[in-house]
N, C-alpha and C positions, 0 to 999 in steps of 0.2 A: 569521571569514568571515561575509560578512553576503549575506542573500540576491538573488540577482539577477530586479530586477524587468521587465527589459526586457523588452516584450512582452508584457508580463501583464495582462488586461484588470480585473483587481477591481475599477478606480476605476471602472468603467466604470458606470454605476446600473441601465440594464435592457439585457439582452444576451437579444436572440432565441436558441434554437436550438431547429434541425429536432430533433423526439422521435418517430420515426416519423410516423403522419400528423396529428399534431397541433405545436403551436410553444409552449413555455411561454418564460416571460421569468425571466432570473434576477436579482433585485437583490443587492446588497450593500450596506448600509445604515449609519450610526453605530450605531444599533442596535447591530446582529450584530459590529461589529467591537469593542461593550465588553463584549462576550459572549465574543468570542472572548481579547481580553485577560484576562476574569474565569477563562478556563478553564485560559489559560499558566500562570496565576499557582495554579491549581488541581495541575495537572501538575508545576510546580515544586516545591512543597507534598508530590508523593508520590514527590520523589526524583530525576524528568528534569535534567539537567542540561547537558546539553551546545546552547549558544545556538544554534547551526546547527537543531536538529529545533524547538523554541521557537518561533525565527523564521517558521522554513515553517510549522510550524502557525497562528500568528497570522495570516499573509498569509491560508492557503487557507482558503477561505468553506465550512464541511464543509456547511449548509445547500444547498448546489447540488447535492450528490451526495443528497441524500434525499427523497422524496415531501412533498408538501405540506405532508399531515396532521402533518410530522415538524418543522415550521418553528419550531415555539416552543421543540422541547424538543432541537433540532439539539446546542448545544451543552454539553448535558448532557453527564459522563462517564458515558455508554451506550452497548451495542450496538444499531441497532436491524434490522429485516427490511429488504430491499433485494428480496425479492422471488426467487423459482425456490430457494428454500428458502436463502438465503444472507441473510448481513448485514455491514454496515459494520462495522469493530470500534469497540469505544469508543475514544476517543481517547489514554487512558493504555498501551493495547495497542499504538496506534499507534508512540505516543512510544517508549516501550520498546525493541520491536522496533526501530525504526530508529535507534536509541541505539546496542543490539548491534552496529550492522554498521557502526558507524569512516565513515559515508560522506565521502571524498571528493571534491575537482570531480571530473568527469569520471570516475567510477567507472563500468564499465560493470555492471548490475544486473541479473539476473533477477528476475522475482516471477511466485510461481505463484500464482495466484488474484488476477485484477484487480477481481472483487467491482464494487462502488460505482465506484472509479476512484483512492478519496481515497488509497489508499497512494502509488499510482506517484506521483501530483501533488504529495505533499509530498516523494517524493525527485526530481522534478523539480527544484523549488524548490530543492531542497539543490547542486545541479550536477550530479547525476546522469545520466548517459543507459540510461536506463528500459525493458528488452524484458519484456514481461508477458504470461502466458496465462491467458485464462479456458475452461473447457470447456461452460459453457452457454452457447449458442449465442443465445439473447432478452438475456442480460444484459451478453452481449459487444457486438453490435448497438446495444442502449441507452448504454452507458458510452464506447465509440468515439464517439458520436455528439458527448457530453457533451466527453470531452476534444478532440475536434478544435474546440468551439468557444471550451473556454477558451483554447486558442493556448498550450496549454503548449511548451516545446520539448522534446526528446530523449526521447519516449515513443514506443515502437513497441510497436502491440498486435495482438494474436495471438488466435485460436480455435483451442485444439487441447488435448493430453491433457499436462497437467502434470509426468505423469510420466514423458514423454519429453524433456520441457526443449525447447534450439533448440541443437541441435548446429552448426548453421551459424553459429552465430554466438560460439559460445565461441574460447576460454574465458571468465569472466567472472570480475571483481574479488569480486564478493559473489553470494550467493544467497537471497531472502528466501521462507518459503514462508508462505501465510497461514491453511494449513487447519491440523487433524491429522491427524498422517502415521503410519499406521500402522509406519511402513519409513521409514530413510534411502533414498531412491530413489537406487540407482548410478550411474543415467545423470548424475543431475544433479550428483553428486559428480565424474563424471568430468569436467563440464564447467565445473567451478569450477578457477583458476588456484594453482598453487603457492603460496600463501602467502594464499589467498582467505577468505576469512569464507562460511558460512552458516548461517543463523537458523533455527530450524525448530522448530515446539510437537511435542512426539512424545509419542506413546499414544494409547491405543484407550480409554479410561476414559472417566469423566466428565469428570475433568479432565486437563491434559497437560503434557506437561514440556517448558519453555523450553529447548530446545541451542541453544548454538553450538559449531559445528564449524571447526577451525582444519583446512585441507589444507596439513599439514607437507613431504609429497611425494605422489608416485603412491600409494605402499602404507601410508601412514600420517596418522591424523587425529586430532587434539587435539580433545577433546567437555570441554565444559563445562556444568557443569547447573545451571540455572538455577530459578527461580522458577515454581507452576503455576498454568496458564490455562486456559480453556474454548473451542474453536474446531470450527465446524462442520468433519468428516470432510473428509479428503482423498482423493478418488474418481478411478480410472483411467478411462480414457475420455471420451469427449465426450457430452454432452446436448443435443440437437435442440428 
């Protein structure tokens, strides 16, 4: 499956958008896009393999989701700060994660923690339709602003407490979570579908344990453990 660019403004060279009361321009340049090829072929290198996450990644400009100062070293494998104590993950974290979770078109997707913006946008890319919560409330503001102008499609984002999920809108094909999670959160297992995927780093350590969770039925759930990562805490409530 190859990804669908309709709509999608990258070719575009300078794209205004509103950033509260200021406007920055975002380009997309040959530049950045043998940057972004250099980094595929990086991510390849440590084992991504499935073309659908590849693809999205190559297309989406991760230089748009990060400050200025961040322009040269964008598409470095790094996490960097994004600000209200959060960061963009590095891009192998990205690939990874959305590896784990089989996406399909039109898979309907949870993601808790919309961060930056850049995860929902590359399971945009992939056919996904994208419901996301962030609970700080400056960085949800920012990153809305950001994606309404790339014109992505099928991303609905949200301010609110992660750990309550959107019971309105379940059940869901997959659920991605991008903090560490102290806890499988119930809710959001309840609101994952019979036979649905969720990804989740789990632990309170330094570092965390990659699950995926298979929901077999109501009462029972295939955990599979994976590989360890380092991701900022996943926190109940909202931030003002």
């Amino acid at each position: 499956m190859t990804v669908d660019k309709t709509n999608c403004p990258f070719e575009t060279s300078l794209l205004p958008i509103p950033y509260f009361s200021s406007v920055i321009k975002l380009e997309d340049n040959y530049r950045h896009k043998g940057l972004r090829k250099k980094l595929v072929e990086l991510l390849r290198e440590k084992g991504i393999k499935d073309e659908q996450v590849l693809t999205a990644i190559n297309t989406l400009p991760r230089h748009h989701f990060l400050d200025a100062a961040f322009m040269e070293t964008a598409y470095e494998d790094k996490a960097f700060q994004i600000g209200q104590g959060q960061t963009i993950s590095q891009p192998y974290t990205v690939a990874y994660q959305t590896e784990l979770l089989k996406i399909e078109k039109r898979d309907k997707v949870l993601e808790i923690g919309t961060g930056s913006g850049y995860q929902a946008c590359v399971l945009s890319l992939m056919g996904a339709r994208v419901y996301t919560i962030e609970r700080q409330k400056k960085l949800h503001e920012k990153t809305t602003a950001l994606i309404e102008a790339l014109n992505l499609p099928n991303i609905r984002q949200f301010y609110g407490d992660g750990f309550e999920g959107k019971a309105m809108f379940a059940p869901f094909d997959k659920i991605l979570i991008t903090a560490a999670a102290p806890e499988i959160p119930e809710k959001l297992l309840e609101q994952l579908k019979i036979g649905g995927l969720m990804v989740i780093p789990y632990g309170e350590g330094v570092n965390q344990t990659m699950l995926r969770l298979t929901k077999i039925s109501a009462r029972e759930i295939e955990t599979e453990e994976l590989d360890d990562f380092k991701f900022v805490p996943m926190l109940k409530g909202v931030a003002r």
